[in-house]
Steps between C-alpha positions, in 0.01 A plus 500: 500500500160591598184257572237444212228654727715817549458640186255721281390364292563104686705263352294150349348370695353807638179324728523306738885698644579594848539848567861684575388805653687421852880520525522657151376200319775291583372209660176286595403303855402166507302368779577086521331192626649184565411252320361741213637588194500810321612613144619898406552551099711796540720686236723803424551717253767757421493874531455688205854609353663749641301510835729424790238307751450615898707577724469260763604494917425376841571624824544250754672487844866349478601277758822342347826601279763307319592750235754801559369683205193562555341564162572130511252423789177339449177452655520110669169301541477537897522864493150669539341772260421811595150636369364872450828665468508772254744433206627842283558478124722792466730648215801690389488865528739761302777390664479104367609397831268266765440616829534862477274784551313512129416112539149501394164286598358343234279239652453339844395164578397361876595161475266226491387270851294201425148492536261171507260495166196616593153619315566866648829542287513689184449285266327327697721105601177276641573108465253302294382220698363254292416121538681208302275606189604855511150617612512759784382355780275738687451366820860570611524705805478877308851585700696253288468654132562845531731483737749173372477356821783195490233215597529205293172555249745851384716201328743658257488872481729748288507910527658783411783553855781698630754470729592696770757780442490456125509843264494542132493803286381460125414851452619854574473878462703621245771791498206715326195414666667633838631298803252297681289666784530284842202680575219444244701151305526683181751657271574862486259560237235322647548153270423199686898313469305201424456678163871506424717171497793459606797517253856419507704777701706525840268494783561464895294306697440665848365338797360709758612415837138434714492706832365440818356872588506423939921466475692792465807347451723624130505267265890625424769427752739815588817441347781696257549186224165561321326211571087525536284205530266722326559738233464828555216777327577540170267771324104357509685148578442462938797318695704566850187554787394274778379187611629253225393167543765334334894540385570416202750210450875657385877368399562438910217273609651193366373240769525148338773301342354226341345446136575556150578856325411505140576732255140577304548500145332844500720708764260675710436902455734707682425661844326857504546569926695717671883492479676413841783361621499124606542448872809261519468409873154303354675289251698184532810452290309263200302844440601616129504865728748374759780704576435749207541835598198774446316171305137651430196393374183585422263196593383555804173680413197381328564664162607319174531631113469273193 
């Protein structure tokens, strides 16, 4: 579904909407006063036939892990977001086959951090300060308006929001338009992919590990089962190098036992990583990998096809 102010032309009623430019038009902010009370008509409407929506994400930092499978695992509340990380939309080459070395790029996406509604933002977010009439009152402290400074005469504000480490790709550069350019953000052709929606297809979603450029340390450990906690350069598609910031979660780092599993009605995509072999001297015997010889996986980097 996609909110009323989202589209061209805007579902009724077009005036007065919030705008959905943050976060891929998925969600609004409120800003709340006790005592105050605030009411949001909102609505949805369906895509148009045969359009198969965004493809949505979030990148976050995982601090627990109940499930073994870990297409199963989910982001929990507690678990912060990380912003500004740069998100691949990549394809099939020739060879139909994820992960390989004629993957192409066909968009990027740096995922969202939030920012406080200010007059400076395009569109521009300033907070209407008005008295109990609705008249502006103009002899506010100038600071207040255009910035949506919390103080109690903001009352009951709603804009257009993000959250941190959100990503969403509605659009794409097509097979023959050319790959997209990392470089200048546009297809091969020089299209804009904001001029080509998505449309139903296998994709892969690749995050791109962030890198801290003072540690020299490989991302990928030395070892003979295949295991990287990054993949490795595949064509125009980076990986391996130094200085990762983070390891991506994998079938071993089971570290809770409490709480529910569920089985989503919609089984998740299946993983698009690196094949390795499971290390059994990290498991403990409830482990759907325990005690099976040469089990491998391919979960434990940031990749995923749908």
């Amino acid at each position: 579904m996609t909110p009323s102010c989202a589209v061209d032309p805007p579902a009724v009623p077009a005036n007065p909407c919030v705008p959905t430019n943050q976060g891929g038009g998925l969600l609004s902010n409120q800003l709340l006063t006790e005592g105050h009370r605030a009411t949001v008509d909102f609505g949805k409407r369906d895509y148009p036939a045969g359009t198969p929506g965004q493809i949505v994400g979030i990148t976050y930092f995982a601090t627990t892990r109940n499930e073994f499978d870990a297409r199963f695992q989910a982001h929990e509340d507690y678990e912060p977001a990380i912003p500004d990380v740069t998100v691949y939309l990549e394809g099939l080459g020739p060879d139909g086959q994820p992960n390989t070395a004629d993957d192409v790029i066909l968009n990027q996406y740096v995922t969202d951090h939030w920012q406080h509604p200010n007059a400076a933002q395009q569109p521009p977010q300033s907070c209407a300060v008005t008295d109990s009439n609705g008249a502006p009152i103009t002899t506010l402290n100038p600071d207040v308006g255009p910035n949506c400074l919390e103080t109690p005469i903001t009352g009951e504000q709603t804009k257009d929001g993000a959250f941190d480490g959100g990503y969403a790709f509605a659009d794409y550069c097509p097979t023959a338009n050319g790959a997209f350019n990392t470089a200048t953000g546009l297809c091969g052709d020089g299209s804009d992919p904001g001029d080509h929606p998505l449309v139903a297809g296998t994709y892969i979603t690749h995050v791109v590990m962030p890198k801290d450029t003072t540690d020299s340390r490989a991302c990928n450990p030395a070892n003979t089962s295949g295991y990287k906690n990054v993949s490795s350069v595949k064509g125009a598609i980076p990986g391996d190098g130094a200085g990762c910031l983070y390891r991506p979660v994998k079938e071993e780092d089971v570290n809770v036992d409490l709480g529910n599993q569920f089985t989503p009605a919609i089984p998740p995509p299946p993983c698009a990583g690196d094949d390795h072999v499971i290390d059994q001297s990290t498991l403990v015997q409830r482990s759907v990998y325990y005690g099976v010889a040469g089990a491998h996986a391919r979960c434990a980097t940031s990749d995923w096809w749908s």
